[in-house]
N, C-alpha and C positions, 0 to 999 in steps of 0.2 A: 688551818692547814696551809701550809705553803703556794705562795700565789703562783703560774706560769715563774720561771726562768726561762726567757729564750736564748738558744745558741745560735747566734749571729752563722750565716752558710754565705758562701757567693755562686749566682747561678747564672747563665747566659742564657738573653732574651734578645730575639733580633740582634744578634751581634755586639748587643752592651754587655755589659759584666756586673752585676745587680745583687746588692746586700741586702738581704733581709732574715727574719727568724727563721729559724729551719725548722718542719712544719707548716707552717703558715700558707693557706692556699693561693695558688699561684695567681688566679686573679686580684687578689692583696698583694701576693709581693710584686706583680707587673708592677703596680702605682708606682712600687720606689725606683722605677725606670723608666717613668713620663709613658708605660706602654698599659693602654686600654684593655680591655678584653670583655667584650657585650656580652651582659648577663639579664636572664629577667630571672629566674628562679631564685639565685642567692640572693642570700640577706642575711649578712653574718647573726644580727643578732638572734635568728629562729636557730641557731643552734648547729648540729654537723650539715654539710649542703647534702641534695638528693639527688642532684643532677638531671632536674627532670625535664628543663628545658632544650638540653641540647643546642645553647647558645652559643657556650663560651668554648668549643671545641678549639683544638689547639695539636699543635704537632713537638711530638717531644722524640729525638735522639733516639734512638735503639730500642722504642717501641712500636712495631709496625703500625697500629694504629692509631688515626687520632683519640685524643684524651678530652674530658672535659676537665676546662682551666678549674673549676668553681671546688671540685672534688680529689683534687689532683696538688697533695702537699711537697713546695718544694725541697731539693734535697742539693746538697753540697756537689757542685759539678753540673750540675742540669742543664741540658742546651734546648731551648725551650722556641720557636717557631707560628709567628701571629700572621704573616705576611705570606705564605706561601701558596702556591696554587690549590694545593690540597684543602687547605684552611678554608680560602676565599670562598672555594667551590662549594663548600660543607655550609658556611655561613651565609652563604647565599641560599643556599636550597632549604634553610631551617627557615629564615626571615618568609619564604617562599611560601611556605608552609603553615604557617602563624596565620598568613594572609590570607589561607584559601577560604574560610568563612568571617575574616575582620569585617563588618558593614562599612562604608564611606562616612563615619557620622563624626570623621573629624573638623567640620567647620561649627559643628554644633555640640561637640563633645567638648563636657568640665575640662578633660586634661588635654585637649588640646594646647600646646604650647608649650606643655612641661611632660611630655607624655615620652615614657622610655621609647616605646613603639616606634613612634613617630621618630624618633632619633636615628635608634638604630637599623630602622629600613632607610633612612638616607646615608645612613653610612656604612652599614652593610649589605643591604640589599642589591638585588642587580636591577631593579626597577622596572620590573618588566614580569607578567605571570605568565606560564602557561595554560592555566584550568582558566576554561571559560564557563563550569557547570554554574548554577544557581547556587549562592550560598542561604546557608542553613539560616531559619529566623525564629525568634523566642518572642512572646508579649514584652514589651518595654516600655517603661520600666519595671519591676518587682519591686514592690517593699520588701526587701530581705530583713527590716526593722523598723520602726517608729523613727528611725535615722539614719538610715542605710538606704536607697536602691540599689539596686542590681539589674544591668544589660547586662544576659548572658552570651547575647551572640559577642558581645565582646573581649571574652572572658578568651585569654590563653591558655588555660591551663595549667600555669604555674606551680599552682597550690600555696601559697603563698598565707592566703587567707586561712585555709585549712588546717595548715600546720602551726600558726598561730593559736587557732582556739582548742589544737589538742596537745601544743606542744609548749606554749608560754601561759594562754591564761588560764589552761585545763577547763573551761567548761563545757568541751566535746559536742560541740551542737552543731559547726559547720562540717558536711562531709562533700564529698565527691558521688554524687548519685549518678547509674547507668554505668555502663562501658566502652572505652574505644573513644569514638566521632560522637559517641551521643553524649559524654559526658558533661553532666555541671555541676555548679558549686551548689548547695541548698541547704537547709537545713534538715537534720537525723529523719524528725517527727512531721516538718513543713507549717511549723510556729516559727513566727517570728524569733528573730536572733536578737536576746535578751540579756545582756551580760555585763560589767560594770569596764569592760574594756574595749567592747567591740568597736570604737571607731579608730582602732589600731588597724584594722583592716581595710579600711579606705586610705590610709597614708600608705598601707603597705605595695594595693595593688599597684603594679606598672603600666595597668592601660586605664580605661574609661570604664573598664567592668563594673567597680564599688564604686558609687558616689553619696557623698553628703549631702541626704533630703534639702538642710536649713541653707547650703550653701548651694543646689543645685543653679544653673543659670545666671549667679548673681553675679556674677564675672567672669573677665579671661584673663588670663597673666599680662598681656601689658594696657589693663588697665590698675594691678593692683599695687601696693607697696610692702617688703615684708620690714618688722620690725621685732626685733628680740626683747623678749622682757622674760618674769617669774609670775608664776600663775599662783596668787595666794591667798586661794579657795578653800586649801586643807595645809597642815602642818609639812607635809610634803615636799613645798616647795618644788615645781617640775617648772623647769625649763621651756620657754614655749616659741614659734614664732608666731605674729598675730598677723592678717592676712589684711588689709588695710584699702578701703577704696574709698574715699569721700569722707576721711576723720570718722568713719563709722569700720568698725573688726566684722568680717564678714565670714571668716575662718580662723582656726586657733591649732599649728601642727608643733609637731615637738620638735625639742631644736635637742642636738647632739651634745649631749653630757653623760657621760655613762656611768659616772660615778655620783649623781646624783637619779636620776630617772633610768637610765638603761636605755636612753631615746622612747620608752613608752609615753602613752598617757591614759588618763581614765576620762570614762565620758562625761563626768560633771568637769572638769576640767580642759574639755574639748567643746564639748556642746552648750556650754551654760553662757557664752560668750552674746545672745543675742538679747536675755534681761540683762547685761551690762550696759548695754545701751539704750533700750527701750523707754517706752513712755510714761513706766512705771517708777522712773529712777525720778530722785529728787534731785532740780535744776536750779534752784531762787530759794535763798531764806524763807522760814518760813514762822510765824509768831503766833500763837495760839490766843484767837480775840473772839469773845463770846462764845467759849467753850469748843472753838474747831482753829483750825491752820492755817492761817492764811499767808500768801506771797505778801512780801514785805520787801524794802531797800536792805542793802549789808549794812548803810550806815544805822537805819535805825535796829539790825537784829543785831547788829555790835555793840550799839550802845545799849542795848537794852540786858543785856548777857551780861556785862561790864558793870552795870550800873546792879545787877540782883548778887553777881559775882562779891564784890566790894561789899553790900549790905550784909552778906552771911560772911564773909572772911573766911577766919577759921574752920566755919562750922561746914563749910564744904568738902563732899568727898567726890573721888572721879576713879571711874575705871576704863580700863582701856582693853582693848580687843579685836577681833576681826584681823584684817591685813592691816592694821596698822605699823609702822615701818618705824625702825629705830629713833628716827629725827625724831617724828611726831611726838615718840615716848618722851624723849629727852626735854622738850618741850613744854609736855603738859605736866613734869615733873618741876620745871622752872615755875607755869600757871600756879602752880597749887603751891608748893611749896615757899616760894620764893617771893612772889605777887600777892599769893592768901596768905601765908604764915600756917597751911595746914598740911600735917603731914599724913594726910588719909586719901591713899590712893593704889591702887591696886591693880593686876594683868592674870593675876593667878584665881580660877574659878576653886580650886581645890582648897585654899586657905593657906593661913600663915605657915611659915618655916622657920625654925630659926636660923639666922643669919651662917651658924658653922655649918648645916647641912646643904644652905645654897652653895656655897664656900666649895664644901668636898662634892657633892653631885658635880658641880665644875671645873673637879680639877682636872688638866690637861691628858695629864696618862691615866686616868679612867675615861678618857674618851672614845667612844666605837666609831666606826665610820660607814656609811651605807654599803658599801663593798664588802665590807667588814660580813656583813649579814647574809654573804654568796658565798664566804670563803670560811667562814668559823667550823669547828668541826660541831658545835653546837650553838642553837637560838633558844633562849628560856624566853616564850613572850608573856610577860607581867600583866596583868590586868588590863589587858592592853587587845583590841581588834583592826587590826593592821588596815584589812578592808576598809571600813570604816572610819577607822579614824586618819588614818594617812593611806590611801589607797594604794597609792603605787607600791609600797615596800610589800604589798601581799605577791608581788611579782619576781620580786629580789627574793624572797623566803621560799619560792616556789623553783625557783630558776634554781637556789643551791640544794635544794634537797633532789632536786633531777640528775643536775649534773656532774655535783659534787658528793655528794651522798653527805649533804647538813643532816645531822638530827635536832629537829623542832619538838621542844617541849615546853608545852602551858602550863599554866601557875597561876593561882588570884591570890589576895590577901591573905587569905586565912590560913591555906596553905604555907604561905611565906613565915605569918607570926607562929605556927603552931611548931614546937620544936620538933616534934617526930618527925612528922611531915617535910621541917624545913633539910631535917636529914638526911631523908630520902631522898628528896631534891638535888641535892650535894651530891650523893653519892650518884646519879644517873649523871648529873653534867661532868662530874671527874670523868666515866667510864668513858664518855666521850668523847672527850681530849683538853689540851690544856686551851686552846680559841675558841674562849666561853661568850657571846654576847649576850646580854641582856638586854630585849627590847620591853621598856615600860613607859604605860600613858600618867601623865599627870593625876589624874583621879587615882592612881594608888595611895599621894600624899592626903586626899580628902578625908574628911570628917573626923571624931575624936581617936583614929586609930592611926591617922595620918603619920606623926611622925614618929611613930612608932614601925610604922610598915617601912619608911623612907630608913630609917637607921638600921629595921632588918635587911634591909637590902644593899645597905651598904656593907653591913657585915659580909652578907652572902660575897657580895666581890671582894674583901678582903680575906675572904677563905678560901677565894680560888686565885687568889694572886691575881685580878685581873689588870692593877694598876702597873703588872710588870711582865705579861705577857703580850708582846705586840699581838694584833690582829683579834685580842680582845677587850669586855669592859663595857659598859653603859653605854643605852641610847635611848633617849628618852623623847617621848611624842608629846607637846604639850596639847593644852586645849585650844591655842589659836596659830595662825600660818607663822605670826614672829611671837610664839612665846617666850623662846630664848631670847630673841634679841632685846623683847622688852625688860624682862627680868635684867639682863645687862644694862639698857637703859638708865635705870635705877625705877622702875615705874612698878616698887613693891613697899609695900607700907614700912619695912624695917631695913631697907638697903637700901642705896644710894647710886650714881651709873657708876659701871663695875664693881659690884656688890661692896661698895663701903659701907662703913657707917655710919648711921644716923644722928647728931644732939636728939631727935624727939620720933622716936616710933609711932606710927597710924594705926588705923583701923583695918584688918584685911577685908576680903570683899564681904561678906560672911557678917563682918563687924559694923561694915560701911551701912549694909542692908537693916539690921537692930539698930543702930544710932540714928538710922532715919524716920524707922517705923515709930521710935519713941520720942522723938523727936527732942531729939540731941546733936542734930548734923539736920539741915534745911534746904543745901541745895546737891543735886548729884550731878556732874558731869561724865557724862555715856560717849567715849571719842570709838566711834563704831562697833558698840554694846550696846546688844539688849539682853536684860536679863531676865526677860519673859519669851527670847525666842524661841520657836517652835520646834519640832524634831528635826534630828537631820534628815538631808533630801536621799543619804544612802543607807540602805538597809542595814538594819545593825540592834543590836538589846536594846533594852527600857533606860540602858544607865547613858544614853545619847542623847537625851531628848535634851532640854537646855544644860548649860554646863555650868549654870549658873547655880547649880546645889538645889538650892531654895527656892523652889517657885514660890509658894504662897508668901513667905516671911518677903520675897520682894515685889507682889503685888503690894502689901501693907505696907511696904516702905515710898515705891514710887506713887502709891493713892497721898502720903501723908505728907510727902515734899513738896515745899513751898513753890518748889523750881528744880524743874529738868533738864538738862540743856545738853543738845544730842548732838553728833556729827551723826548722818545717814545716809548712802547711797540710796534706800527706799525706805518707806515708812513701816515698819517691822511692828507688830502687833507689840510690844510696848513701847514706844517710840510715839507710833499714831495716838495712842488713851492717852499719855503723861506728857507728854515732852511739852514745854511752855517756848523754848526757841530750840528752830532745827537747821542746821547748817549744813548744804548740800557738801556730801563728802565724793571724793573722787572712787572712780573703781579702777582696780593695780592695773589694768591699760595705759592709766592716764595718768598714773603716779611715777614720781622721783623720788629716790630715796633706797636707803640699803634693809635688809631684811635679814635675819641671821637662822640657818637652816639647822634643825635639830644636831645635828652632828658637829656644828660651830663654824662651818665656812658661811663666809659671806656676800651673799648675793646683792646686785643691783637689780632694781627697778628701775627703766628707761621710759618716757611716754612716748605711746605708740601712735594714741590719737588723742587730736582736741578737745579740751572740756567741755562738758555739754554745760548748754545755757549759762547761768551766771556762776558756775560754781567754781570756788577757789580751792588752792589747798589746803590740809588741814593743816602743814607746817605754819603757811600765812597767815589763816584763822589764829591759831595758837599765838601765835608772837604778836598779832594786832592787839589780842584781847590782853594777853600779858600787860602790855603797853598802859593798856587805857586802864586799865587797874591800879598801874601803880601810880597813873597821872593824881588818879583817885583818892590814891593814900596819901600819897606826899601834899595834897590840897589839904590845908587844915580848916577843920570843921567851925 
């Protein structure tokens, strides 16, 4: 459906004369006139304002009353009034007001420093109270979650939080309990707030009310440093800032992209930031001597990788995975290919494709774009669990069927290949309108129906014209945070970086797993894979657990390999049994390097903090050993 068009209006604010959309509410269009207007209740992103702070009040022309700025759309002509006694007076007695139960616990309160409150009683406030009664007191802190407290005597009332969990992540569990002076924030049932989004509510609040248990105390703003990077925990990719005191992330908030995240985040993406750094993470080489792992020199686990690498040649296969970042790809496609002479290597847990379907799944005008997914008049999602597999877009699919009235309809496999079925399919997304998206996970291409699903689905979009419909077309989730960009890479057994072609086709992953168990391929390289790992950490079906297809056929294959040789930020339940050298891998805090976001834009990776212990990067890793491989070759025997 058609996105906003806005009509440019001109409207007078304090005496300036001030462009902006028309609609657009006036504490937005102040900005484009260097003129403020103190809000705590707005929050563009929660949707229409409710005005229930009584902040932003404001004095407009030939309305006798004051207006609140937050709910109040400008319009062509408007003389608009921040300065005036009226206002002052208004803004002063609301700040007033806020204050008559705030406790003093700004020398010891998290958002001391960064705290709206605190701002705007110094810059609105008249500094001075009348009520000398005792203010109101609550037990402090509440666990309002496993990751949440809550001070309610400091709670203003906003609702901010509220309106969040019944209005962006719908899981209705925060309400407003009591009435009037008694009110607070709590939960419906008074269980814990359990929800895959909730630490949106701690960036949300403007005072000291919500705070971060894991970050409660562990700093104040100017002891911290912020630093931007991409969080590449799920396919996702969300924008993040990382809160920084001592080369150690001590917080993780979202940073402003809206056509990627919407400024959300989900709380594995939020809260997971303290095993990043932990005592759990591998810091030093490490070489597997009388059946365990021991800490080793990089020079002797490089030469020892290099020297098994070189003996098996050919016969090596490698996959790649995790947050691993384009370079890396690019890299261990030189390792293997160029340095071994083997062309068995792989990024895709679903299995091979042929070369023309990577081809069209990529081509430019069937491409969707996350916005795409708020604004289409329909979303088919393919075998695909958005929660789970890319968390954030289950907020984008949620935001457009609210506001824009999206029709969301599911689909699995079977559905897609069965022709009646597929018809019926057809005929509900035509009814819909012509801004058709499809969202689909890589596991649609898996197993012997694979690319048989991938070509009905490409059909499906060439039957709704999606390659010629703007604001429609494919979007697909892989199974790791840069599957795309690996697959571009060239880090796939029959394509090359940007899907050329190969002189000599590999093994997929699938293939890599049988050539090992049979022992036709002897050594495997894992550049942050395992393919024994465990389910994921978020709730989701049986078909999440490893993505690696085949557990048992690669127990048999990693029990039968002569040599494992792993990048690993921790020692993952196949990694710790197999691995014979393990090379401390960085976690995306600490990485450089670019990442390619399902929808094909391309993010950077910045480091935010210092590498723990001895650990390099994998880029380095990869190019040292390339090195020492080919020193190897070119030495004649």
């Amino acid at each position: 459906m058609p996105r906003p068009a806005p009509n440019t209006i001109t409207f007078t604010i304090d005496g300036l004369e001030v462009q902006a959309p028309e609609n657009s509410m006036l504490v937005d269009a102040a900005k484009r006139g260097d003129v403020e207007i103190p809000v705590f209740c707005y929050e563009p992103k929660l949707g229409y304002p409710v005005g229930a702070c009584r902040m932003c009040l404001v004095e407009i022309e030939g309305i006798p009353k004051l207006q609140t700025g937050c709910s109040t759309p400008v319009k062509d002509g408007m003389v608009v009034h921040t300065q005036s006694e009226r206002v002052k007076e208004a803004q002063n007695s609301v700040v007033e007001f806020l204050l008559i139960n705030h406790p003093l616990d700004c020398p010891v309160c998290d958002k001391g420093g960064e705290c709206p409150l605190q701002d705007i009683t110094f810059g609105w406030g008249r500094g001075i109270s009348r009520f000398v009664e005792p203010k109101r007191h609550f037990v402090k802190p509440l666990a309002l979650s496993p990751l949440i407290a809550i001070d309610r005597e400091r709670c203003i009332l906003c609702y901010r939080c509220v309106r969040f969990s019944q209005e962006i992540s719908e899981d209705y569990q925060l309400v407003l309990q009591e009435r009037g002076a008694h009110s607070y924030v709590s939960t419906f049932d008074g269980h814990p707030y359990v929800a895959p989004f909730s630490g949106n509510i701690v960036e949300l609040c403007p005072v000291g009310a919500l705070t971060s248990r894991p970050y409660r105390f562990r700093a104040r703003p100017w002891d911290i440093e912020d630093s931007g990077s991409v969080c590449t925990l799920c396919p996702a990719q969300c924008n993040v800032t990382l809160t920084v005191r001592d080369e150690r992330v001590l917080r993780v908030l979202s940073r402003e992209n809206p056509d990627i995240d919407d400024g959300w985040l989900c709380d594995r993406g939020r809260f997971a930031y303290p095993t990043l750094g932990g005592e759990a993470r591998v810091t030093a080489p490490l070489l597997r001597d009388g059946g365990e792992l021991r800490p080793v020199s990089w020079e002797r686990a490089l030469e020892e990788a290099a020297t098994r690498l070189s003996r098996a040649g050919a016969r090596t296969g490698a996959l790649a995975g995790g947050g691993t970042t384009s370079e890396e790809g690019l890299l261990l496609g030189r390792l293997l290919r160029e340095a071994l002479g083997s062309p068995h290597l792989d990024s895709r847990p679903a299995g091979r494709l042929a070369l023309e379907l990577h081809r069209a799944l990529a081509a430019p005008a069937l491409q969707a774009r996350v916005p795409d997914l708020e604004f289409a008049h329909a979303v088919l999602v393919l075998d695909c669990d958005p929660l789970a597999d890319a968390a954030i877009l289950d907020l984008r699919l949620r935001k457009g069927v609210r506001r824009h009235g999206l029709q969301l309809v599911r689909a699995d496999r079977e559905q897609l290949l069965d022709e009646a079925r597929r018809a019926e399919l057809l005929d509900t997304l035509r009814a819909a309108g012509e801004e058709v998206v499809v969202l689909w996970h890589e596991r649609l291409a898996a197993g012997a129906d694979g690319e048989r699903a991938v070509r009905a689905l490409l059909d499906l979009a060439a039957t709704l014209g999606l390659a010629e419909t703007d604001g429609a077309g494919l979007l697909e989730v892989p199974a790791h945070a840069n599957g795309r960009g690996l697959r571009e890479a060239g880090v796939l057994p029959n394509a090359g970086p940007e899907l050329g072609e190969l002189d000599e086709e590999g093994l997929d992953t699938q293939g890599i797993a049988a050539a090992l168990a049979a022992g036709e391929l002897s050594v495997i390289y894992l550049l942050d894979a395992d393919p024994l790992a465990g389910p994921s950490p978020l709730p989701s079906s049986e078909h999440l657990r490893s993505p690696w297809v085949d557990r048992e056929l690669w127990e048999q294959a990693l029990e039968r390999a002569s040599t494992v040789i792993a990048h690993a930020a921790f020692l993952t339940e196949g990694v710790a049994a197999h691995a014979s050298v393990v090379f401390p891998a960085l976690a995306y805090p600490e990485k450089e390097g670019t990442v390619v976001h399902p929808d094909g834009r391309l993010q950077r990776l910045r480091p935010g903090v210092a590498r723990l212990g001895e650990t390099r990067s994998e880029a380095q890793v990869l190019d040292e050993l390339a090195a020492l491989v080919e020193q190897r070759v070119a030495v004649p025997s």
